[in-house]
Every structure is written in structure tokens, then in C-alpha cells.
C-alpha positions as CSV (number, residue, x, y, z in Angstrom):
1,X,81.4,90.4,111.3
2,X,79.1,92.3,108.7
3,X,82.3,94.4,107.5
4,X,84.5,91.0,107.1
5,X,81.2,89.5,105.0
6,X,80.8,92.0,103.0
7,X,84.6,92.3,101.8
8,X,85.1,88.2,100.9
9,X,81.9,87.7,99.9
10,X,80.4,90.4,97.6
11,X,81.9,91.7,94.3
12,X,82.6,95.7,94.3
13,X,82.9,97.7,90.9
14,X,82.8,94.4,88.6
15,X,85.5,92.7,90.6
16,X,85.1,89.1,91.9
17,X,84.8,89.1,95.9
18,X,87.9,88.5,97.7
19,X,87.5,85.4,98.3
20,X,87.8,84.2,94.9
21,X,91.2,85.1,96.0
22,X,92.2,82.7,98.4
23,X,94.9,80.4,97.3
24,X,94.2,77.3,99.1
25,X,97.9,77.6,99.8
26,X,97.5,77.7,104.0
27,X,93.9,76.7,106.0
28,X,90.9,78.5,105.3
29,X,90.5,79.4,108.6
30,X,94.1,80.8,108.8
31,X,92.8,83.0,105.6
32,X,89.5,84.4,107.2
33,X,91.7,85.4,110.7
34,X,93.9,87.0,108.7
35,X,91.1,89.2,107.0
36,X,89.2,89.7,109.8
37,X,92.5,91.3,111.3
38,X,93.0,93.7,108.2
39,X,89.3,94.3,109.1
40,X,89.7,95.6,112.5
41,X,92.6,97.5,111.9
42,X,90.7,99.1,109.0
43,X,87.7,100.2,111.6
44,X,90.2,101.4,114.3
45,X,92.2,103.5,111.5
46,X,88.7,104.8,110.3
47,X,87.8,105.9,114.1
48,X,91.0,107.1,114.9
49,X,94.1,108.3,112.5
50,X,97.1,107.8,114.1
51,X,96.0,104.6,115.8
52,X,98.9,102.8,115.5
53,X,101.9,105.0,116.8
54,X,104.9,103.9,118.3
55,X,103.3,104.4,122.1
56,X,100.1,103.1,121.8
57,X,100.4,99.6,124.0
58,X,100.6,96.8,122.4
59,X,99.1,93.6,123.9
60,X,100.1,90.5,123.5
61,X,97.7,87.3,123.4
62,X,97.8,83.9,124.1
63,X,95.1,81.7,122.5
64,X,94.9,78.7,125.7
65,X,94.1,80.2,129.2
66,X,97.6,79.0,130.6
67,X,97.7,80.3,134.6
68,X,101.6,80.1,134.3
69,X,101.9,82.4,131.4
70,X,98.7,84.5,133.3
71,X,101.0,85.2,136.2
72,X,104.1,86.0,134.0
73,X,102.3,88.6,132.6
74,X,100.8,90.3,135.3
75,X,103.7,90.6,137.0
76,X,105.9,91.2,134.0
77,X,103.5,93.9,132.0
78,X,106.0,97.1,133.1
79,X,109.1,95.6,132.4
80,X,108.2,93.8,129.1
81,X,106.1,97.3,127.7
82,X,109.5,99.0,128.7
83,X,112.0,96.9,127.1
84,X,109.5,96.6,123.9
85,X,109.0,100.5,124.1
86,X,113.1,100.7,124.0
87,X,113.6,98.2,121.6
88,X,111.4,100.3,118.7
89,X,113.1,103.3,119.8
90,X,116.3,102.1,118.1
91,X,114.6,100.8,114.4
92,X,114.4,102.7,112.0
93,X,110.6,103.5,111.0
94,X,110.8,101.1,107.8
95,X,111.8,98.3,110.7
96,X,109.5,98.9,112.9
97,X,106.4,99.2,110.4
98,X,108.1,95.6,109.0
99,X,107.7,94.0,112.3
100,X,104.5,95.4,112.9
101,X,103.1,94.1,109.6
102,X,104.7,90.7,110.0
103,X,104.3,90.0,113.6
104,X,101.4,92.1,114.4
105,X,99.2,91.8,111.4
106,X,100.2,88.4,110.3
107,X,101.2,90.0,106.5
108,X,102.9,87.4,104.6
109,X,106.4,87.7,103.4
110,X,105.4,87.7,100.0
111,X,102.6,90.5,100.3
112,X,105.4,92.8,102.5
113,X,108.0,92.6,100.1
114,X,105.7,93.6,97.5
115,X,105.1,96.9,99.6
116,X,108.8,97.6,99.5
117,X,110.0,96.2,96.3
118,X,111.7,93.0,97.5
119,X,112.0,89.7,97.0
120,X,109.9,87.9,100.0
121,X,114.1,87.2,100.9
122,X,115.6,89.9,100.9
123,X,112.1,90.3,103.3
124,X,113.4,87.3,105.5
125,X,116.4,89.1,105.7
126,X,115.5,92.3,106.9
127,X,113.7,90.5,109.8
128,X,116.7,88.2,110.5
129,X,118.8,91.7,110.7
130,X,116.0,93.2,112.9
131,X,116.7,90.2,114.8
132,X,119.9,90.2,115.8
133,X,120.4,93.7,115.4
134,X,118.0,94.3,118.8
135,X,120.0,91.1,120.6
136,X,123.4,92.8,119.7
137,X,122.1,96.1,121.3
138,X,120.9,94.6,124.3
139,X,123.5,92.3,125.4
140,X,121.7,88.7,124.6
């Protein structure tokens, strides 16, 4: 919570804080989650380099305790890290980072694109490929 503070809220080398930033474009709230992500991933890259490789597991959340979605998941876990674990074994690393930084990390379009030199289209397009591109290869 300190980190995230310190990065919105105080100025570094005669820039204005990061929050001076915010757009008012989305919810405030959406904005600060968003950081506070970046922030975590930050800490966990500082305490450990390749901390986000293609086998580390990935988990996957749901915000309201649902008992339905609770079973599904425990008895699921295998088959679901398997077909995910097959699924990034046939991107390309470009794809997979994409995903990652869209899905995972909550990156907007606009700010992804900018890491590759695209439009935030030609962004939407990449993940419409990635898309159907993984429902081709597995028969859906």
C-alpha cells in the first residue's frame, strides 16, 4: 500500500505524481486497481527475475464467492492449467506477452500498442487473431 502511495501521490525528479495523470476517462477506482496491479508485479519482478515465465501457474479469480464456480474449479484446476499450458505453447512470444498484458495485467489497448508500434486496432486485431487462431487449433 506504501509503494502504490508513494508512486500516485509524490512527485519524483521535478515530475508531477502520477496521478496528475489520470484521465478521468474510466472510474477512479478502476485507475488505482490498475496501479496497484503494475505495483505488485513490480515487487514480485524485483524479488524474483523471471517471475513471469510461461510455467509459473496462473490463477484465475473471481471477485463474488460463487459455490458453483468454487466447485468448477476444484475439480477442473488440472484440466484447465493443461489446456491453458497447451494453448501458450502454440503463440508466438509477442502473443503471449500481448495476452498477458491485456488480460492479465489489465494494460489498455492504447498503452500496448504503444509498446509495439500500433494503432490500439491493429492491437484489437492481434487479440481477435489470438482468438480465433487458438479456437481453430483446438477444434471449437
Amino acid at each position: 500500500m506504501q509503494e502504490l502511495r508513494t508512486r500516485l501521490l509524490v512527485s519524483r525528479s521535478g515530475a508531477a505524481p502520477r496521478i496528475s495523470s489520470y484521465g478521468g476517462r474510466g472510474g477512479l477506482a478502476s485507475w488505482v486497481r490498475i496501479s496497484a496491479a503494475r505495483v505488485a508485479v513490480d515487487l514480485v519482478r524485483a524479488q524474483k527475475p523471471d517471475s513471469l515465465r510461461r510455467d509459473d501457474r496462473v490463477e484465475v479469480r473471481s471477485s463474488p464467492a460463487d459455490p458453483e464456480l468454487a466447485f468448477v474449479k476444484q475439480h477442473y484446476r488440472v484440466e484447465f492449467e493443461r489446456a491453458f499450458r497447451a494453448t501458450l505453447a502454440t503463440l508466438t512470444p509477442r502473443d503471449a506477452n500481448v495476452l498477458r498484458l491485456h488480460y492479465i495485467e489489465n494494460v489498455s489497448a492504447q498503452s500496448i500498442g504503444a509498446i509495439y508500434g500500433v494503432t490500439a486496432g491493429a492491437f484489437q486485431m492481434w487479440i481477435a487473431t489470438s482468438r480465433r487462431g487458438s479456437c481453430v487449433r483446438r477444434g471449437v
